[in-house]
N, C-alpha and C positions, 0 to 999 in steps of 0.2 A: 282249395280255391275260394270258397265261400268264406273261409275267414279272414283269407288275405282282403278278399273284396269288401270284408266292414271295416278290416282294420284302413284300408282307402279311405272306404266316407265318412270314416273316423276323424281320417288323417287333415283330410280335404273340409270337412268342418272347421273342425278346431283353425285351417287356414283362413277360411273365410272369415270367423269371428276376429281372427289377429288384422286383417286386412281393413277391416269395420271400425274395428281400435283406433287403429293408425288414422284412418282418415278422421274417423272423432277427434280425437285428442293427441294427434301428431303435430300440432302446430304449439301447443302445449307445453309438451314434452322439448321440443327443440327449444322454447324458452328457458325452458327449468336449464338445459346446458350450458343456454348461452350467459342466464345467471350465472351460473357456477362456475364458468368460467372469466367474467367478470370476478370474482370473489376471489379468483387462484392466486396469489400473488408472482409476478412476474420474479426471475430467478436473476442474482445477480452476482455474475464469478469474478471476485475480487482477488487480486495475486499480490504479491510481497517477496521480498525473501526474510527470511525470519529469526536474521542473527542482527537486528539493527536495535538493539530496546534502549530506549524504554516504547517504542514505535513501534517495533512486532520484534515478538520471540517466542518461544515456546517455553515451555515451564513444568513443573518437576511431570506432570501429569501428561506432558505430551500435547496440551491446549497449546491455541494460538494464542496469545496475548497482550497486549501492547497498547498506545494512543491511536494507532491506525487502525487497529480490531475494532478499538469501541466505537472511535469516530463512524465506520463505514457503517458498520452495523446498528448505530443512532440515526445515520442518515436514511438506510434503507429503513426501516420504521417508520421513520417521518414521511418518507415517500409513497412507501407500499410496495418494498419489495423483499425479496427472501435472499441471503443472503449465505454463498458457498465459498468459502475461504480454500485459497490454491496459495501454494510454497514452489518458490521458481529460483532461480539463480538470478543474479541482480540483473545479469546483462541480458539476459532473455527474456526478460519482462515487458520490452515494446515490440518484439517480435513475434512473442505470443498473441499480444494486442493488436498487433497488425493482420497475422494470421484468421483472428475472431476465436483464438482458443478459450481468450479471457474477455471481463466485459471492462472491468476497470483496473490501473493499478493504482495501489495504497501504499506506498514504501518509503514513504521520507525522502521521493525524488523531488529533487531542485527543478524547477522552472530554468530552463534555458534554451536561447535560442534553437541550438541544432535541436536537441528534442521538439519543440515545437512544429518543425520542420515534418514530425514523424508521429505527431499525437496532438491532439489538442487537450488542453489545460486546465480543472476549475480554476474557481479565484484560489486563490494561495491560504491555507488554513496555520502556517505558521513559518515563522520567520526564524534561521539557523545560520549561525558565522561557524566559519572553519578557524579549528586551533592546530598549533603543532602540540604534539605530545613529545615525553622523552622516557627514557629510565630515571628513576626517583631519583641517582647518583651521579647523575649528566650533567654539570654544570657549566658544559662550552658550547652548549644550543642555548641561544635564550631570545634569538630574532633570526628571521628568514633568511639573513644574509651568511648565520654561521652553517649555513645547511649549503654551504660551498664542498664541494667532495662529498657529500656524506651520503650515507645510503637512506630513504624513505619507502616506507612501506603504505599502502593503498589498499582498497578494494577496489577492482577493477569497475568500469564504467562510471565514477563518481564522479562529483566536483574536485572532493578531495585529491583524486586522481588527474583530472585538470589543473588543479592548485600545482600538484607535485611538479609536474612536465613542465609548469613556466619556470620555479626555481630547475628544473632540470637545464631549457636553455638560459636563464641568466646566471646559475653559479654554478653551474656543473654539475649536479647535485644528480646521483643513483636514482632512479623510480623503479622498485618494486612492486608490483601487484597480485592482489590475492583475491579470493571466490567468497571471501568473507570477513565479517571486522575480528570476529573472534581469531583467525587466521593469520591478522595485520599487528595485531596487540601479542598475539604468543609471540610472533618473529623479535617484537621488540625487546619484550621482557628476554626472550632465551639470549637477544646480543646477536640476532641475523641483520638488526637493521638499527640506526640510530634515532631516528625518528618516524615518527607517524602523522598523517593530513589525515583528520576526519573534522566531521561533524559535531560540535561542542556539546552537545546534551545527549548524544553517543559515547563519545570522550568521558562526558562525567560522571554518566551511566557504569561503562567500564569499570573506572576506577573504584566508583564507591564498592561497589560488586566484587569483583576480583580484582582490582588492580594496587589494591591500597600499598601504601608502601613500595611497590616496584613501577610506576607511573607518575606522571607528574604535567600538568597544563605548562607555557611556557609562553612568554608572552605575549603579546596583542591579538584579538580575532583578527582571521587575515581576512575576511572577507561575509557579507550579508547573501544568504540564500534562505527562496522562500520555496515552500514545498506545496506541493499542486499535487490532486488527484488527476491521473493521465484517462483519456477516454480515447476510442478511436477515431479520427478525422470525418467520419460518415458520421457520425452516431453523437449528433448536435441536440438533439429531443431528450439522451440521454443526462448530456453533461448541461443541458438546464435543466433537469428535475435535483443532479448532484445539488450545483450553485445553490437551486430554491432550498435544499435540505440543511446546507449548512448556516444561508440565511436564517432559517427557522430556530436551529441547533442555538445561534449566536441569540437572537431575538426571547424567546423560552426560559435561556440560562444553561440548558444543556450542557452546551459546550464546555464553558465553565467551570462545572463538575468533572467534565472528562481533563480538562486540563489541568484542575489541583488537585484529582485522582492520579495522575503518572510525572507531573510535573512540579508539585509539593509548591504552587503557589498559583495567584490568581493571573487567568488570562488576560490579554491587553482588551483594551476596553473595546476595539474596532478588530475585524479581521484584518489580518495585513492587505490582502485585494480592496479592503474598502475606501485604503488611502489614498490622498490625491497626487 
């Protein structure tokens, strides 16, 4: 009993001194956290899907890599935040965002209408026409009109996919759709589909890559699309610290570098959002 009783005012000391502490230097103390948490950088879960490159892909090593990786991750830098790269399926990428699973998306999506309806928009970081592609040995596609009957392949949720369906109702024209471009490009080559609607610097991505010799451009760009970082509709504080980053990015010369690093020439001299 007697030792229990010192190990008490043992106990009960040693409290009093913690309790002495705290009110000394408890106000202190709750500074030093609120620095450090000041200093934490805010976390920012950027999503993709990761077969669109030279924009995001993966690479021999299993990294993400692309113009959308470096861009996001030059922006979050600029800003001050950290940044976690998520791999999604194209079409789940504003439903994640909607949900708040993701913070931003980065994926070479086109600015349009209906989406805007469901996300709000930075300014547009770059401007993409859609081309038709063919097989190398295809010489009865060569304008939108010979794609009367014929079957086209997609990736589902696109423009390119939008593009397909108006030739679908003005020539009759097959639309096929896929979960990815890599996906859209074998149907061609193996002879499942006659043609393909992407994205041009997708399109010439492919080719140079794998497609050499079994792929072929065709035609005119059918059409001007500019690509926006998606934020969610609540989360306005967000999508102007983006705008300010890429401002900054443009302003620096950044940008610049990121663009004749994956795109082998120099960028326009205005972002496309900056025009009138």
């Amino acid at each position: 009993m007697r030792k229990l009783f010192k190990l008490g005012a043992v106990a009960l000391a040693v409290l009093a001194l913690m309790v002495a502490a705290v009110g000394c230097g408890g106000e202190k103390a709750a500074d030093k956290q609120g620095e450090g948490g000041e200093e934490a950088k805010q976390k920012l879960v950027a999503a993709f899907e990761p077969t669109f490159a030279p924009f995001e892909s993966t690479d021999e090593n299993g990294e993400f890599v692309g113009f959308d990786i470096d861009l996001i991750k030059a922006i979050a830098e600029e800003q001050g935040f950290e940044v976690e790269l998520k791999s999604l399926s194209f079409d789940g990428l504003i439903p994640a965002l909607q949900t708040g699973q993701i913070d931003v998306i980065v994926s070479g999506m086109s600015i349009k209408p209906k989406r805007e309806e469901q996300v709000n928009f930075s300014i547009p970081y770059y401007e993409a026409p859609l081309v038709i592609a063919v097989r190398e040995d295809n010489n009865e596609i060569t304008k939108p009109e010979d794609l009367a009957g014929k079957r086209i392949a997609v990736q589902i949720g696109t423009t390119g996919a939008d593009k397909a369906n108006e030739f679908k109702e003005k020539y009759g024209a097959e639309v096929k759709t896929y979960n990815t471009v890599d996906l859209v490009f074998n149907e061609l080559i193996n002879g499942g589909v006659d043609a393909v609607i992407n994205d041009e610097p997708v399109t010439e991505e492919f080719i140079e890559k794998k497609g050499q010799g079994k792929v072929k451009i065709v035609g005119d760009t059918l059409v001007g699309d500019y690509y926006g970082i998606a934020v969610a509709k609540e989360n306005t504080e967000l999508l102007e610290s983006i705008n300010e980053g890429l401002k900054k990015l443009k302003e620096n010369g950044k940008f610049n570098q990121l663009y004749e690093k994956w795109f082998h020439t120099s960028a326009p001299d205005y972002l496309p959002g900056e025009r009138s």
